[in-house]
C-alpha positions as CSV (number, residue, x, y, z in Angstrom):
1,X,13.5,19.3,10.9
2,X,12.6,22.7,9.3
3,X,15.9,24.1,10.7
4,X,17.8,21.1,8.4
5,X,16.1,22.4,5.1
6,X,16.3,25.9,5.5
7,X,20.4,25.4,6.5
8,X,20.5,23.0,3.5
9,X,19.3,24.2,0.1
10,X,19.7,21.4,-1.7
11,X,16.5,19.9,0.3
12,X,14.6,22.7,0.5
13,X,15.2,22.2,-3.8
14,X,14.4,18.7,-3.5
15,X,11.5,18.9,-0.7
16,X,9.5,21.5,-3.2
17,X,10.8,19.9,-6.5
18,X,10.0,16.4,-5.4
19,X,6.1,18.2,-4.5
20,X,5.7,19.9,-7.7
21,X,6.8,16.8,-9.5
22,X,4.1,14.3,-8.7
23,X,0.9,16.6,-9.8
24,X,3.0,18.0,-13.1
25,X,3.7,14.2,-14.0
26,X,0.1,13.0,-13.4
27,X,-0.9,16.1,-15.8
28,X,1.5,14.7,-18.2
29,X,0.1,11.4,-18.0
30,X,-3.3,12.5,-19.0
31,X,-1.7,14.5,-21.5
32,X,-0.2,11.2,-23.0
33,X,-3.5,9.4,-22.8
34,X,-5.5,12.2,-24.5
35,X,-2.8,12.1,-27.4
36,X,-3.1,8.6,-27.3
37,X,-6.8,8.8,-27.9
38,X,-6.5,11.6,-30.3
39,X,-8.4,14.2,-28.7
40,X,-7.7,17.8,-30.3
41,X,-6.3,19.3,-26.7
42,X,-3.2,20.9,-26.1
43,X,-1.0,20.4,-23.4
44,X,-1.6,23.7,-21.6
45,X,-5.6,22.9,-21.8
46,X,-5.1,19.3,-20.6
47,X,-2.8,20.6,-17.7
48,X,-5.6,23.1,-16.9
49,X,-8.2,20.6,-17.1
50,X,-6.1,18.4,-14.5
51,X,-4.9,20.9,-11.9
52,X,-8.5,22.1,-12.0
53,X,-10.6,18.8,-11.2
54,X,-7.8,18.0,-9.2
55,X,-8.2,21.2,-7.1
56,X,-12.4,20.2,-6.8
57,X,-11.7,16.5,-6.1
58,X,-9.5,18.5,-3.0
59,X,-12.8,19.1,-1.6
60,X,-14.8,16.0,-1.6
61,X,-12.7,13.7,1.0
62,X,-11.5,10.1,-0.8
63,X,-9.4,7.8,-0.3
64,X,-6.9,8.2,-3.1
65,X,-9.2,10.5,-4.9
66,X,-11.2,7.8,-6.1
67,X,-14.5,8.4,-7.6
68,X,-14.0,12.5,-6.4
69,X,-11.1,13.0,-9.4
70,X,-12.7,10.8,-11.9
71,X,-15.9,12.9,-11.9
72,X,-14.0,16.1,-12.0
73,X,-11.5,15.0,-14.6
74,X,-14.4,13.3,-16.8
75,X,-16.4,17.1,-16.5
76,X,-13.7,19.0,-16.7
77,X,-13.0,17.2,-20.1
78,X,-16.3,17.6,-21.4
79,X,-16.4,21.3,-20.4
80,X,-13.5,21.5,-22.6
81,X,-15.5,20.7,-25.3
82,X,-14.8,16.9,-25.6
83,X,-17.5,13.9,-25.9
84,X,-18.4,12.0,-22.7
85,X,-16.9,8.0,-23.9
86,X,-13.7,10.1,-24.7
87,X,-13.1,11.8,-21.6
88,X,-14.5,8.6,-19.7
89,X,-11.8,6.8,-22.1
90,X,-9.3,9.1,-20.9
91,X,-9.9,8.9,-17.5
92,X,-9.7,5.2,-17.5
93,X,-6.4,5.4,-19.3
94,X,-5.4,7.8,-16.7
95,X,-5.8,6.1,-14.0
96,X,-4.7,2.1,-15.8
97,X,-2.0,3.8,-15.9
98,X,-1.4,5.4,-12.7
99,X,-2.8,3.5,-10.3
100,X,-4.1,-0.2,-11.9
101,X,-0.5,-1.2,-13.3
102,X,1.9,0.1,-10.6
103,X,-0.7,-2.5,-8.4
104,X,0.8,-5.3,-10.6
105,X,4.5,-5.9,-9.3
106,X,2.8,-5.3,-5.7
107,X,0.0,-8.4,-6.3
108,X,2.9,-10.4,-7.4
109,X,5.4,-9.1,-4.3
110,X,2.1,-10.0,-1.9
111,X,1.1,-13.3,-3.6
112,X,4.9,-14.7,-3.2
113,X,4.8,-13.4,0.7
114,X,1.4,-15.0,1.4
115,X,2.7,-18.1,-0.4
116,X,5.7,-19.0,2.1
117,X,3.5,-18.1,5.2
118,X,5.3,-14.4,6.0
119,X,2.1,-12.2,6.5
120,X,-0.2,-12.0,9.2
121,X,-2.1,-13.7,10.1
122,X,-0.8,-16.7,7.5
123,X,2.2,-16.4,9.3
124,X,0.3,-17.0,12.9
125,X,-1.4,-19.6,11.6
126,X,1.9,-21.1,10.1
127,X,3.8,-20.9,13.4
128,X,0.5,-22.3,15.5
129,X,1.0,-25.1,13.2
130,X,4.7,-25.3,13.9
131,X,3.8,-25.0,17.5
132,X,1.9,-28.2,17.4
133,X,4.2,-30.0,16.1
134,X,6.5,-29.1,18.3
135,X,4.2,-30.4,21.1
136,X,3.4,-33.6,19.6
137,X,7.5,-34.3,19.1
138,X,7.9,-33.4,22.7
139,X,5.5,-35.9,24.1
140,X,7.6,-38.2,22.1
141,X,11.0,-37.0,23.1
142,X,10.4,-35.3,26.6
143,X,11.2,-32.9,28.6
144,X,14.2,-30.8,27.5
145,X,15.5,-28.3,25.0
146,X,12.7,-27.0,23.0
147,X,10.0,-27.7,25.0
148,X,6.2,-26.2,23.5
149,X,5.0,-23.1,23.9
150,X,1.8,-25.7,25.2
151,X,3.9,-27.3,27.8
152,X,5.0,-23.8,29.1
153,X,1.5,-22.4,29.3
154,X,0.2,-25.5,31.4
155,X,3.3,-25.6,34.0
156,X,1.8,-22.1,35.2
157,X,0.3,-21.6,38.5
158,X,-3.4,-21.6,38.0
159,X,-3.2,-22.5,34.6
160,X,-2.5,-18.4,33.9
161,X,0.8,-17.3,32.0
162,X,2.6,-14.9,34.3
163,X,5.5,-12.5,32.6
164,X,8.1,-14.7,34.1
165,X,6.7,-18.2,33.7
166,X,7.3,-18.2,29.6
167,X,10.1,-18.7,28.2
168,X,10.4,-15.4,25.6
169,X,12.4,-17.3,22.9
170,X,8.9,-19.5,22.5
171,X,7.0,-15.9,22.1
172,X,9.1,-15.8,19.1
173,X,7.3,-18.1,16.8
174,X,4.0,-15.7,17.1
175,X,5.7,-13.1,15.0
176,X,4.4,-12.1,11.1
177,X,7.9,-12.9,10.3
178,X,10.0,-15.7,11.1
């Protein structure tokens, strides 16, 4: 893989510009909130103040940073001579923006999956339920195409499921996704 980047500059440009991207845009961010909020910082102080809580949030180990970068952002943006609400206000802008709102088209994404039974373990307990009915139409209709996944699991010897004794098609219905 590192032979591929180093043959093909255009990656390498990518790889490193795509990395120096994300923390220069989250500094922009809060640079946009702070204006927003009229705070008398600059952009070069505001970057400062990020890349430098972000560095000390670096060594308190968070998922996501939470709690570790709020705490360093908020100090670092009173030690910059700011009042506590407006660097707690600017750190709840910050992260609203970067982290509450880009939730919001995934809640609704997750909500419409849940919904029509395509996540586990909805999904299990969709095709169990499909299962079932499956068994109760085959007492009705008998043996043949599409017998349960029930009536496979009993014809076993000894009442245990052997490898070969199931048909795999059957197996089918216990995936997350139909």
């Amino acid at each position: 893989m590192l032979s591929g980047i180093v043959r093909a500059p255009n990656r390498a440009a990518l790889l490193w510009g795509g990395s120096a991207a994300i923390p220069l845009l989250h500094a922009a961010t809060l640079w946009f909130v702070v204006q927003a909020l009229h705070l008398p910082m600059g952009a070069g102080s505001v970057f400062a103040v990020y890349f430098a809580a972000s560095a000390a949030s670096a060594l308190v180990p968070s998922p996501g940073c939470f709690g570790s970068l709020d705490a360093a952002l908020t100090a670092a943006i009173v030690a910059a001579w700011q009042s506590a609400t407006a660097a707690v206000a600017a750190v709840l802008g910050y992260r609203l923006i970067t982290v509450w709102l880009p939730m919001a088209p995934s809640a609704c994404v997750l909500a419409a999956l849940v919904r029509r039974g395509h996540l586990w373990p909805w999904g299990l307990r969709r095709a169990l339920r499909e299962a079932a009915v499956d068994a109760r139409l085959d007492t009705v209709r008998g043996p043949g195409p599409g017998l349960s996944l029930a009536r496979d699991l009993a014809g076993t010897a000894g009442g245990r499921p052997t490898p070969t004794d199931i048909d795999p098609m059957r197996f089918t219905l216990l995936l997350p996704y139909p």
